[in-house]
C-alpha positions as CSV (number, residue, x, y, z in Angstrom):
1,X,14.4,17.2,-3.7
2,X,14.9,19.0,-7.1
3,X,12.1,21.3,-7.8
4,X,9.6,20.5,-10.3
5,X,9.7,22.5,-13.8
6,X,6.7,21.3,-14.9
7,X,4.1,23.7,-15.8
8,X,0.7,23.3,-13.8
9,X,-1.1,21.8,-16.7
10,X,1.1,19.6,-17.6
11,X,1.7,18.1,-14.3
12,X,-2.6,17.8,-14.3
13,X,-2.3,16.1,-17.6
14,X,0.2,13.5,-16.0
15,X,-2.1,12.9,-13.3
16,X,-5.0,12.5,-15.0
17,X,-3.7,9.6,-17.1
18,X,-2.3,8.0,-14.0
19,X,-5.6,8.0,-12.5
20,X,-7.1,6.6,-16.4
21,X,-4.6,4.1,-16.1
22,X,-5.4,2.8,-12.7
23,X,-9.1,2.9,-13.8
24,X,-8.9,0.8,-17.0
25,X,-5.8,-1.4,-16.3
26,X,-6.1,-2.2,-12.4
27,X,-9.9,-1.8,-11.9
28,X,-11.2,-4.7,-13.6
29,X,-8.5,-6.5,-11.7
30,X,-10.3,-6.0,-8.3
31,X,-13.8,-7.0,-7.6
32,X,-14.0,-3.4,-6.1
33,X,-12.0,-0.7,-5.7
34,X,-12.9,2.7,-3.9
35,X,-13.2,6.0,-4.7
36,X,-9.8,8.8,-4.2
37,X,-7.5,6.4,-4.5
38,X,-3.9,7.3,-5.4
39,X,-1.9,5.1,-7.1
40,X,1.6,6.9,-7.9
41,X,3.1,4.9,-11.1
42,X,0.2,2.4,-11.5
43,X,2.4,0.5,-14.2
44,X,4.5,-0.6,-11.4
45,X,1.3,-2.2,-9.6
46,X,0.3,-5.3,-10.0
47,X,-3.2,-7.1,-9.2
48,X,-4.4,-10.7,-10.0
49,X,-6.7,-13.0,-8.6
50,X,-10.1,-13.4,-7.3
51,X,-12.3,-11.5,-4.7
52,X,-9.9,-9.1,-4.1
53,X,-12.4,-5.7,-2.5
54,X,-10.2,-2.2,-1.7
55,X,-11.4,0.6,-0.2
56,X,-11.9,4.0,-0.8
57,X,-8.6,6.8,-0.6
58,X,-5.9,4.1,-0.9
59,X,-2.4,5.0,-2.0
60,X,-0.1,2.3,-3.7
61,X,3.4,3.6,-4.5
62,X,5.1,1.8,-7.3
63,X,8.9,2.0,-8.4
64,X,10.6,0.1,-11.4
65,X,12.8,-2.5,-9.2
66,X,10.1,-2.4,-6.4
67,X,6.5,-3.3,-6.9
68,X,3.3,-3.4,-5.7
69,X,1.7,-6.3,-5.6
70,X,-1.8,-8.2,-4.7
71,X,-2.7,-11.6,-5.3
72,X,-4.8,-14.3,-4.3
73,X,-4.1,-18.0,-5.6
74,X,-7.2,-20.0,-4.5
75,X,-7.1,-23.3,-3.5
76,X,-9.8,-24.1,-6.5
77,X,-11.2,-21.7,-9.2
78,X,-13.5,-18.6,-7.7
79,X,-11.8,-19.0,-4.1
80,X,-9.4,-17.2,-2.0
81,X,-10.4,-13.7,-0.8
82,X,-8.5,-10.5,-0.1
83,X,-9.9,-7.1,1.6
84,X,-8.4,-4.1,1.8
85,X,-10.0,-1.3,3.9
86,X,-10.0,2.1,3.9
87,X,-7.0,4.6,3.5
88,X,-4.4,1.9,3.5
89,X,-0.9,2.8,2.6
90,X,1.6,0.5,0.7
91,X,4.8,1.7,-0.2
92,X,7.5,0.3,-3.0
93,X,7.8,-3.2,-2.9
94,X,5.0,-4.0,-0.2
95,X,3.3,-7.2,-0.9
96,X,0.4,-9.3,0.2
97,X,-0.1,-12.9,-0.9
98,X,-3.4,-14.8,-0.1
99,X,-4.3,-18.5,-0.1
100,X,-7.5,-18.4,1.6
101,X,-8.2,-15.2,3.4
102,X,-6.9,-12.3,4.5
103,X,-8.2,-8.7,5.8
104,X,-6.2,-5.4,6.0
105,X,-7.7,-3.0,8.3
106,X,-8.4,0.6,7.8
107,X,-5.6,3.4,7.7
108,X,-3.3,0.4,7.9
109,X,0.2,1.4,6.5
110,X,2.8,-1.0,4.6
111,X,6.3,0.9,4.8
112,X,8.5,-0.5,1.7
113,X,8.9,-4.7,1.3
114,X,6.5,-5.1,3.9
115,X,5.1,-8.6,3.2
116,X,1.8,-10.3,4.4
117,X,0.8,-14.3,3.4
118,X,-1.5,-16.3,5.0
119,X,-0.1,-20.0,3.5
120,X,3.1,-21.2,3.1
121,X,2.3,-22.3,-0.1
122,X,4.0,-25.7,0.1
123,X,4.3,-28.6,2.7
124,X,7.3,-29.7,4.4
125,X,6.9,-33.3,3.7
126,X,5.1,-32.7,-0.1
127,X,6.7,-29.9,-2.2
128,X,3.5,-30.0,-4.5
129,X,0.6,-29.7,-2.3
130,X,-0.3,-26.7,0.4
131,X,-1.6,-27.7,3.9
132,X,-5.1,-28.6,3.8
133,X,-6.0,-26.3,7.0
134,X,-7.0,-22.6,5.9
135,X,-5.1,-20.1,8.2
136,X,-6.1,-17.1,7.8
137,X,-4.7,-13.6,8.1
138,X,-6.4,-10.3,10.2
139,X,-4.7,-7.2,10.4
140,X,-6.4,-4.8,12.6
141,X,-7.2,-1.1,12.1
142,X,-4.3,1.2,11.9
143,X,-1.5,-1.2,12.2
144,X,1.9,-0.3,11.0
145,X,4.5,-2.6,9.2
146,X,8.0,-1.3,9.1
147,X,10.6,-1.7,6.5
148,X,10.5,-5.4,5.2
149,X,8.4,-6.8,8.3
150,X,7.2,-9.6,7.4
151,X,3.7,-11.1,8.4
152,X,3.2,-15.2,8.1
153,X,0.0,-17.3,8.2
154,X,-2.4,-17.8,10.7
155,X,-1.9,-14.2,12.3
156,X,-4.2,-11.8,14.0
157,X,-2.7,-8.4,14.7
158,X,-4.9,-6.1,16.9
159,X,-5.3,-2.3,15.9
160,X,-3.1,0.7,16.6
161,X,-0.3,-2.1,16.5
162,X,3.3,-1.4,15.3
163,X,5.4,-4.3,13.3
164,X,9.3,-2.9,14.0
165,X,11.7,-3.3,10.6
166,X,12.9,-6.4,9.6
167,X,10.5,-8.3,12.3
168,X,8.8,-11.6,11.8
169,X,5.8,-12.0,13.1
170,X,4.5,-15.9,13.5
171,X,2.1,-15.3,16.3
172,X,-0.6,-13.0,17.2
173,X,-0.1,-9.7,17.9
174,X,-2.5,-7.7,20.9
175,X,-3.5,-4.2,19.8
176,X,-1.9,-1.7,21.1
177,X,2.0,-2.6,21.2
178,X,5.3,-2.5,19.4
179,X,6.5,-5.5,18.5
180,X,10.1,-5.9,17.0
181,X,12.6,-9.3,15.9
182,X,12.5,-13.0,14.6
183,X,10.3,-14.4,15.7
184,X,8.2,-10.9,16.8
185,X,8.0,-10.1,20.4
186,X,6.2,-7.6,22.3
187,X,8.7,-4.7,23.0
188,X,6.6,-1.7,23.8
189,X,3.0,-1.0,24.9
190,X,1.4,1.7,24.0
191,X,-1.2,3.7,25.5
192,X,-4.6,3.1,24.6
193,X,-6.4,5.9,26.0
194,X,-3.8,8.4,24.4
195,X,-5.8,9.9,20.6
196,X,-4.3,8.3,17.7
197,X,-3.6,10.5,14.2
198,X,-4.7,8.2,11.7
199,X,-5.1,7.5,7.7
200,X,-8.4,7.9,8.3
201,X,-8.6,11.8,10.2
202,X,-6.4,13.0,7.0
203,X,-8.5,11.5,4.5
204,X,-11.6,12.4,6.8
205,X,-13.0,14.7,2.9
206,X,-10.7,13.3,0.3
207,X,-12.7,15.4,-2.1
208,X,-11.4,18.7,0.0
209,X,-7.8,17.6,0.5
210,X,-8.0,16.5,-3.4
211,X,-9.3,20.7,-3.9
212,X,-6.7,21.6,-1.9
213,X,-3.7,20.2,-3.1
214,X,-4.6,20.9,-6.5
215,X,-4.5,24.8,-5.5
216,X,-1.1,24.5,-3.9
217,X,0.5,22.5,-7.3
218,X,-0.9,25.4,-8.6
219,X,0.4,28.2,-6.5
220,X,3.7,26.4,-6.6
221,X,4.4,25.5,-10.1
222,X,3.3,28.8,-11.2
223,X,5.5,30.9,-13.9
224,X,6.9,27.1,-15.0
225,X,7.5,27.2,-18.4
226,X,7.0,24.3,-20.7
227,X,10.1,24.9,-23.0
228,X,12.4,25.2,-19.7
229,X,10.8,21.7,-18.4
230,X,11.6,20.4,-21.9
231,X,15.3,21.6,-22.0
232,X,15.9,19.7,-18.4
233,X,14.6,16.4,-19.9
234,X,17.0,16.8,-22.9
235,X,20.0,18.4,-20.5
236,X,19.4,17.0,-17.1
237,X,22.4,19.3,-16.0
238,X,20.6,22.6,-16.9
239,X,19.1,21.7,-13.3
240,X,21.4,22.3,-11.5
241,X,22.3,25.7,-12.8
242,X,20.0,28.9,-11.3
């Protein structure tokens, strides 16, 4: 990773209109949407729909050829509903798509193109019409989705679960295991009474860690100066000279 030859304030000046960004462009989008969240290139993020509720420190990563997105296509106007807990994590190009319901659980963590939908949109027999039948979609507390696992409707997966890359899960999931292919099957069991590390611990006082890592951008972009930053822009190659 190149280091970063931004001065401290101009760094705090980029992340303070990321955050006013998210605020005024992806708020009103949500019905709510917690406090210390982190949403890294917010212009890359994309919310519509109805009843869509987030919780409080959740960290969206968008990149130009991979997007965030959250949506909820109701069956009727007003319906469909999508909730987000606490200190969930969705990396570039992690989406969820809801019909009629679905629930993400705290410290839950999408790894990149990890998709969750709870309809598939269209019948088999009638290309124009979704299945009557609401299935709905609960992810647990903790879960993890690996790289472009993909979640389908219907699905409960219990907490501390892992979804291996690539996987296709079409069934429930018990907490508590690894599951890996197409369609998912239980691969490893994991050990219940062993502590979990979670979203949650590290983001147990946002408002300290946000304290904190301001002090160490501090510490470690020290000395920058603006007119060197400036010159890299214009001469990317000046980088790589000491």
């Amino acid at each position: 990773m190149r280091k970063d030859l931004r001065p401290w304030w101009l760094k705090k000046l980029y992340l303070r209109f990321r955050y006013w960004y998210a605020e005024y462009f992806l708020r009103p989008e949500c019905e709510s949407l917690g406090p210390y969240h982190t949403i890294m290139k917010p212009w890359y993020v994309k919310i519509s729909g109805n009843n869509i509720r987030i919780g409080r420190s959740f960290t969206a990563i968008g990149e130009p050829m991979h997007r965030v997105e959250l949506g909820v296509w109701g069956r009727e106007e007003g319906q469909g509903r999508l909730e987000i807990g606490d200190c969930v994590l969705m990396s570039p190009g992690s989406r969820i798509s809801a019909s009629d319901e679905i629930t993400i659980g705290d410290g839950t963590m999408f790894a990149n193109g990890a998709y969750v939908t709870d309809s598939d949109w269209h019948q088999i027999y009638d290309r124009t019409e979704r299945d009557p039948r609401p299935t709905p979609v609960h992810i647990g507390k903790n879960v993890w989705l690996g790289d472009h696992a993909t979640v389908l409707k219907g699905v409960t997966i219990g907490e501390n679960s892992v979804v291996a890359a690539r996987a296709v899960v079409a069934r429930d999931v018990p907490a508590n295991v690894v599951v890996a292919g197409n369609p998912a099957k239980v691969v490893k069991e994991l050990d219940p009474e062993r502590e979990f590390t979670t979203r949650m611990d590290y983001f147990a006082n946002p408002a300290e860690l946000e304290r904190f890592f301001d002090a160490i951008n501090a510490e470690v972009l020290e000395g920058n100066s603006f007119w060197r930053w400036l010159w890299s822009v214009v001469y990317p190659g000046s980088k790589l000279k000491r």
